[in-house]
C-alpha positions in Angstrom: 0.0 0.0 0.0 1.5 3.4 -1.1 0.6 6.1 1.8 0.1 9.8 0.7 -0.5 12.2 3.6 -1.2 15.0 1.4 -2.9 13.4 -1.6 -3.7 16.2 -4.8 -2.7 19.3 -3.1 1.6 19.0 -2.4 1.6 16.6 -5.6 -0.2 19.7 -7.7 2.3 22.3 -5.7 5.4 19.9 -6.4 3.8 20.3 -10.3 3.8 23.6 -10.0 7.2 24.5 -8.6 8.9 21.9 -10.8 7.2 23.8 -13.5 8.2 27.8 -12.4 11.4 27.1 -10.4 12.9 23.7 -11.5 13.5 20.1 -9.8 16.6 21.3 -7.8 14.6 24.9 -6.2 11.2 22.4 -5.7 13.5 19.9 -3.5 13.3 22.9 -0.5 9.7 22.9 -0.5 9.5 18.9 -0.8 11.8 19.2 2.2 9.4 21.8 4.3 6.2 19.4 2.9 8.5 15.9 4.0 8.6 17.8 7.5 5.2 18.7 7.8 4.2 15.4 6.9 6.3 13.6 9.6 5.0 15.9 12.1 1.1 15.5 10.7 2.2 11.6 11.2 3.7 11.4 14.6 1.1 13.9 16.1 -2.1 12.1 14.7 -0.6 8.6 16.2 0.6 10.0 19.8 -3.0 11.2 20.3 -2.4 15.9 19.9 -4.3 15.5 17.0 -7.1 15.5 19.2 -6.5 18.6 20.4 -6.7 20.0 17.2 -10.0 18.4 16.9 -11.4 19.8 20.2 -10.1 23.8 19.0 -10.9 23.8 15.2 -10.7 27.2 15.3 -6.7 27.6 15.5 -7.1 25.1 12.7 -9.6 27.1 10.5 -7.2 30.1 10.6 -3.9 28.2 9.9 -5.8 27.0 6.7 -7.3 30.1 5.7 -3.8 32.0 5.9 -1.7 29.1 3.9 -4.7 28.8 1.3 -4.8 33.1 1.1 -0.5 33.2 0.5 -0.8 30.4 -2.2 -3.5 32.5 -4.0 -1.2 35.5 -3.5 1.6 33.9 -5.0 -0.3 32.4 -7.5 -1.8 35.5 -8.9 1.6 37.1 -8.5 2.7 34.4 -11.0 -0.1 34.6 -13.5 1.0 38.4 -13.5 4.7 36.8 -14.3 5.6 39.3 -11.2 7.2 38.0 -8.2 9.9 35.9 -7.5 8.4 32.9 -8.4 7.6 33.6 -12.4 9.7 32.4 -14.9 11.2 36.0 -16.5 12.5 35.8 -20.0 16.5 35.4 -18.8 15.3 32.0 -17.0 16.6 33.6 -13.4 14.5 31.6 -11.1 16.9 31.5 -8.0 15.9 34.5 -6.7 13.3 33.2 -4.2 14.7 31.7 -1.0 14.9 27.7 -0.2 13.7 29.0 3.2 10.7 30.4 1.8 9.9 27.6 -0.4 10.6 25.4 2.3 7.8 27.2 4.3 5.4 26.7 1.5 5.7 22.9 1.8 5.1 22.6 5.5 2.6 25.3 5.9 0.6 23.1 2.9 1.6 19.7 4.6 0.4 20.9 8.1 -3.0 22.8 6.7 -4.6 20.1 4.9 -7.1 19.2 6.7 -7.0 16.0 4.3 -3.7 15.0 5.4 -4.9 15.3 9.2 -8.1 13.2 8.5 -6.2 10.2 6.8 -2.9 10.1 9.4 -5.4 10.2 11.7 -8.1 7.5 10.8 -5.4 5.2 9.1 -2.3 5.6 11.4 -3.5 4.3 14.8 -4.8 1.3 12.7 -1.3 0.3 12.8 0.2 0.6 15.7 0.1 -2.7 17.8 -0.5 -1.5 22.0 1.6 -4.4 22.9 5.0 -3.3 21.7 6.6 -1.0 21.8 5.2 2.6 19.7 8.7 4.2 18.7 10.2 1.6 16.6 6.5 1.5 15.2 5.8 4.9 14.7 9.3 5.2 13.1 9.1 2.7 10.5 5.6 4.1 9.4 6.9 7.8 9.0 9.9 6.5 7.1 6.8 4.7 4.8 5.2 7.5 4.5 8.0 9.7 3.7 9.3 7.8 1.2 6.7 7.1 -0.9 5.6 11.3 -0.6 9.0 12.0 -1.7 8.7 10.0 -4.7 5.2 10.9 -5.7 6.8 14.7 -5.0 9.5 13.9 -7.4 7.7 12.7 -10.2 5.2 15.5 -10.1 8.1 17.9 -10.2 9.8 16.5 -12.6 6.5 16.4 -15.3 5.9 20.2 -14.0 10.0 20.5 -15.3 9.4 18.9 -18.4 6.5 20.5 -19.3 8.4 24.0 -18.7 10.8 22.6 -20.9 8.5 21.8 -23.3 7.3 25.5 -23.1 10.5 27.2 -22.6 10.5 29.6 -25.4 10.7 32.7 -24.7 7.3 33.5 -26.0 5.6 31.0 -24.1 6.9 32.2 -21.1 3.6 34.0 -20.1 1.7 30.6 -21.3 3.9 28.7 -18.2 3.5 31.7 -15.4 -0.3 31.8 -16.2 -0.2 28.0 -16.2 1.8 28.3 -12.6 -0.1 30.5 -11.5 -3.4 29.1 -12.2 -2.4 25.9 -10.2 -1.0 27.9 -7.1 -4.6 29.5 -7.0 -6.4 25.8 -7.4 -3.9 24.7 -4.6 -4.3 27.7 -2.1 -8.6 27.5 -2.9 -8.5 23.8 -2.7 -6.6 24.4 1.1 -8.5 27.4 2.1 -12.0 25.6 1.6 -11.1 21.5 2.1 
């Protein structure tokens, strides 16, 4: 069985990025969304999840501000303004791996998708008679493994596709195209 904590939303961000800012640039934001992930994991198995649960509200707001910066950004990029549109010299390193980094986690943590599936499929395996750490270990390196590689090969479509599209007169056609799945990814967070 192939476990996605994020299903649909990172994949279409790890499109995106792989698309705008290239395989080695999405790799930060993979890394912030790997993180987030692990933490979504651990937390829904050691019971805080519940705590979530019981305040919604500190929830509610956390998605609402990660789904209202991915709008910004994507509109930013359908404008082929900001750091992360493609200009015509092809200088996409000017946003931060910190930054990007950000993106991923805030996304991983705010799905409230993510938080329902760790938490009605993750308890599920651990075994009360042993002992939870080893457990809870080898089921976030599971889980991370297989995100990674699902992140990956999103990515790298989103990279060949910008390939594909690389002239410089379809730049606008990829930064609309960007920035059209950055707004589907922060609606699809702000109102899931």
């Amino acid at each position: 069985m192939v476990i996605s904590a994020t299903p649909g939303m990172c994949m279409t961000l790890a499109l995106t990025l792989g698309m705008s800012v290239g395989i080695k640039r999405t790799l930060w934001m993979m890394w912030g969304e790997l993180i987030g992930v692990a933490l979504v994991s651990v937390l829904a198995v050691v019971g805080v999840a519940s705590v979530m649960l019981n305040y919604p509200s500190v929830f509610v707001v956390l998605k609402y501000l990660g789904g209202a910066y991915l709008i910004y950004l994507g509109i930013q990029m359908w404008q082929s303004r900001g750091k992360m549109a493609i200009n015509i010299n092809n200088d996409t390193s000017i946003i931060a791996g910190k930054q990007l980094m950000i993106q991923g986690f805030v996304t991983a943590i705010a799905n409230p998708k993510g938080w329902a599936f760790t938490i009605s499929l993750l308890p599920s395996f651990i075994n009360p008679q042993l002992p939870m750490a080893p457990q809870l270990t080898l089921l976030v390196i599971i889980i991370l493994m297989s995100e990674f590689l699902f992140l990956m090969l999103y990515a790298s479509g989103g990279n060949a596709l910008r390939k594909l599209l690389e002239e410089s007169s379809k730049v606008v056609l990829i930064n609309r195209l960007s920035g059209t799945l950055m707004i589907a990814v922060g609606c699809w967070l702000a109102l899931s």
